[in-house]
N, C-alpha and C positions, 0 to 999 in steps of 0.2 A: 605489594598490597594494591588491590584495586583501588583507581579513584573514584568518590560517588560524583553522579550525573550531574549537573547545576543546570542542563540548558538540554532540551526537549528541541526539536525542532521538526513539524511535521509538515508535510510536503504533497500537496494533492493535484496533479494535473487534470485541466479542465478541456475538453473542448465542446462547445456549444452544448453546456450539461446545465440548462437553465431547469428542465423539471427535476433534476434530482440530486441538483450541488447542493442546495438549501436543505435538504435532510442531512448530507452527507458533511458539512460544516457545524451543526447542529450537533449532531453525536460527536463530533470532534470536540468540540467546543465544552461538551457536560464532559467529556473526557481529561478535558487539560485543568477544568475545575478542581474534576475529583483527586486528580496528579499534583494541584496546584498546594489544597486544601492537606494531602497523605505528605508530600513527599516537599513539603517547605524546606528549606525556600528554592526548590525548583522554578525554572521557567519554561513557560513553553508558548512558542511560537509557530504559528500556521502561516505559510506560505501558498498560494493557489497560483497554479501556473497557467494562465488563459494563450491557447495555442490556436493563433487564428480563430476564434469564437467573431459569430457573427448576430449570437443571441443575445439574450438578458442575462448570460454568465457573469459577468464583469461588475454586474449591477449586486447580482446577489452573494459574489464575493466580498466587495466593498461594505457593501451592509451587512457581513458578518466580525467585521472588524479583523478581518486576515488581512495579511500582508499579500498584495498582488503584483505578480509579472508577469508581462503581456510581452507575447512574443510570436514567429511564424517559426516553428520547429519542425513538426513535421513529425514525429514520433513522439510516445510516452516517455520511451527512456531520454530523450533530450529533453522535454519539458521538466522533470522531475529533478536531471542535474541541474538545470535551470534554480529552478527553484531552492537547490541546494546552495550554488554558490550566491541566489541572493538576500541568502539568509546567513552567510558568512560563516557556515556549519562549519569546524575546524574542531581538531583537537578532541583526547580524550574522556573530555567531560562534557560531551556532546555524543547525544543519540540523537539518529536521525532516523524519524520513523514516516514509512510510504503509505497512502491507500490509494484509492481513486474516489472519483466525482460520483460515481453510478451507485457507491458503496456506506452501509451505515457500521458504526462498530460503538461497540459493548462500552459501558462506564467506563470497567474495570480495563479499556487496553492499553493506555498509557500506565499506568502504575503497574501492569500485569509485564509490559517491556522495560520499566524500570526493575522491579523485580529479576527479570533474566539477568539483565545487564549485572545488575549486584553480586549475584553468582557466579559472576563469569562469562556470558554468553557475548559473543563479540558481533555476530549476527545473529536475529531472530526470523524463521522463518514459520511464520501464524496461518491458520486455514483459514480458506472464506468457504460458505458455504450459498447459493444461490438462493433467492428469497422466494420461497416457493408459491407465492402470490400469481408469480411472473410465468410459471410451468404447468404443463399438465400433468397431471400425476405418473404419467406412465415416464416421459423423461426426467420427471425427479428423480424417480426411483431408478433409471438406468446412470442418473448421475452420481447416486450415492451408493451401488453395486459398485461402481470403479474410484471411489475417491476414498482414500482411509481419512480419516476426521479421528485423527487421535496422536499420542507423543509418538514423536519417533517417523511422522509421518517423511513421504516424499515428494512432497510438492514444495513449487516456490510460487507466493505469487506478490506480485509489487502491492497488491489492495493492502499487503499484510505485512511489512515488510521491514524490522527495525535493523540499523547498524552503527557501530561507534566510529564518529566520524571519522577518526584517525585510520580505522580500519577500512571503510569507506574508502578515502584517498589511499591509500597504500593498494588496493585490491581495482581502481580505475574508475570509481564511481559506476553512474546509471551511464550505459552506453547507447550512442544513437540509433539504436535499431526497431527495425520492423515490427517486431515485437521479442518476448523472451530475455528484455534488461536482467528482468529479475532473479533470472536461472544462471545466467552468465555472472554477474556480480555473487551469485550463494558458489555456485563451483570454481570462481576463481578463487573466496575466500577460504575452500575448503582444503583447494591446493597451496594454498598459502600458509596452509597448518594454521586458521584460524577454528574460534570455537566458534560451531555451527551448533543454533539448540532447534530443531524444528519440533513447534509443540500446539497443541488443542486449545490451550487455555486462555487466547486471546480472540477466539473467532467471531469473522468479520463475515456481515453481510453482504452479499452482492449483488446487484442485477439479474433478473433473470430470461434477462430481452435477449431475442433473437439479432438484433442488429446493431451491431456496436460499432464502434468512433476507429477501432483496428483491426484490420481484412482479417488479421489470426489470429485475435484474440480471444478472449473468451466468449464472448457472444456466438463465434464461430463454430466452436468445439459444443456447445448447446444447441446448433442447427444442426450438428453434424450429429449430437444424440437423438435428436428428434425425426431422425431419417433422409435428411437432406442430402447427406455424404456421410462419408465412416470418419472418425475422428481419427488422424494422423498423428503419431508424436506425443510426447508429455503434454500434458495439459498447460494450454498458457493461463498467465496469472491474468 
């Protein structure tokens, strides 16, 4: 019999993300209300991991009442286990859900990841879709000819990313890499014969800027659709 959740733990690494952590805390934050409010006596706790930030980041985590750690990492996937182990995520009544700074997400994504979790799901792997604020209509539209935005999809991306922590530790956490934590921790959990649910129902907003905080990351693969270079490889998260 599965155990229910007690303890939410969600995890956002930051670098130098002073225009757009403050929205992205924000939606977190009416997020863990509404989780707080459905899913009593849940807890959930926001972690921001400021990775050499040289801005007003630290300012405007603090004044969201997250829990902060400051550190010189060097990558998302090391800021993010950061953040995991100082939030003392352990154990199977613990979910540990990823986004980023650049990223806003929906009421419903923390109860939408509790929800998985209850059925089963041991990892969730949720879409982001780009905020088309940020594009011009013709690479929106070449972004959403190549990305399926529905269940069953095959994307990983960390903006969207929940796991039960036991499964987490068992499968090596977020790994210090370049970029692609997020791919590497879903295919190791799937060779691990864990349950993998990749689904639509929690989609997250993201950035739609050309120049982002990692050479390969998503911002990259958005210059690459807008003709700058051909996009290489699965889509990073």
């Amino acid at each position: 019999m599965l155990s229910p959740v007690e303890r939410v733990v969600v995890v956002v690494p930051a670098r130098n993300e002073e225009r757009l952590l403050g929205r992205c805390l924000a939606t977190v934050e009416h997020a863990a209300a509404r989780a707080r409010a459905v899913r009593a006596p849940v807890r959930v706790d926001v972690v921001v991991a400021l990775d050499r930030c040289t801005d007003g980041s630290a300012r405007i985590a603090a004044a969201s009442g997250a829990d902060v750690v400051v550190g010189s990492w060097g990558t998302p996937g090391a800021a993010r286990a950061a953040a995991v182990r100082a939030a003392g995520a352990v154990g199977e009544r613990t979910w540990i859900v990823s986004t980023d700074a650049d990223s806003a997400v929906p009421a419903h994504w923390l109860t939408g990841h509790l929800d998985a979790a209850g059925r089963g799901a041991e990892l969730l792997l949720g879409t982001v879709e780009p905020d088309p604020r940020d594009l011009p209509a013709d690479v929106l539209a070449r972004w959403h000819a190549l990305h399926r935005l529905e269940e069953g999809h095959p994307h990983a991306h960390a903006a969207n990313l929940g796991v039960r922590a036991d499964v987490y530790a068992a499968c090596g956490g977020f790994r210090s890499l370049p970029h692609g934590e997020d791919v590497e921790l879903a295919e190791t959990a799937r060779t691990h014969g864990r349950r993998v649910l990749a689904t639509d129902r929690v989609r997250v907003l993201t950035s739609g800027r050309s120049t982002g905080r990692v050479e390969l990351g998503f911002a990259g693969w958005l210059r690459a659709l807008a003709g700058e270079r051909q996009p290489l490889g699965a889509e990073p998260g």
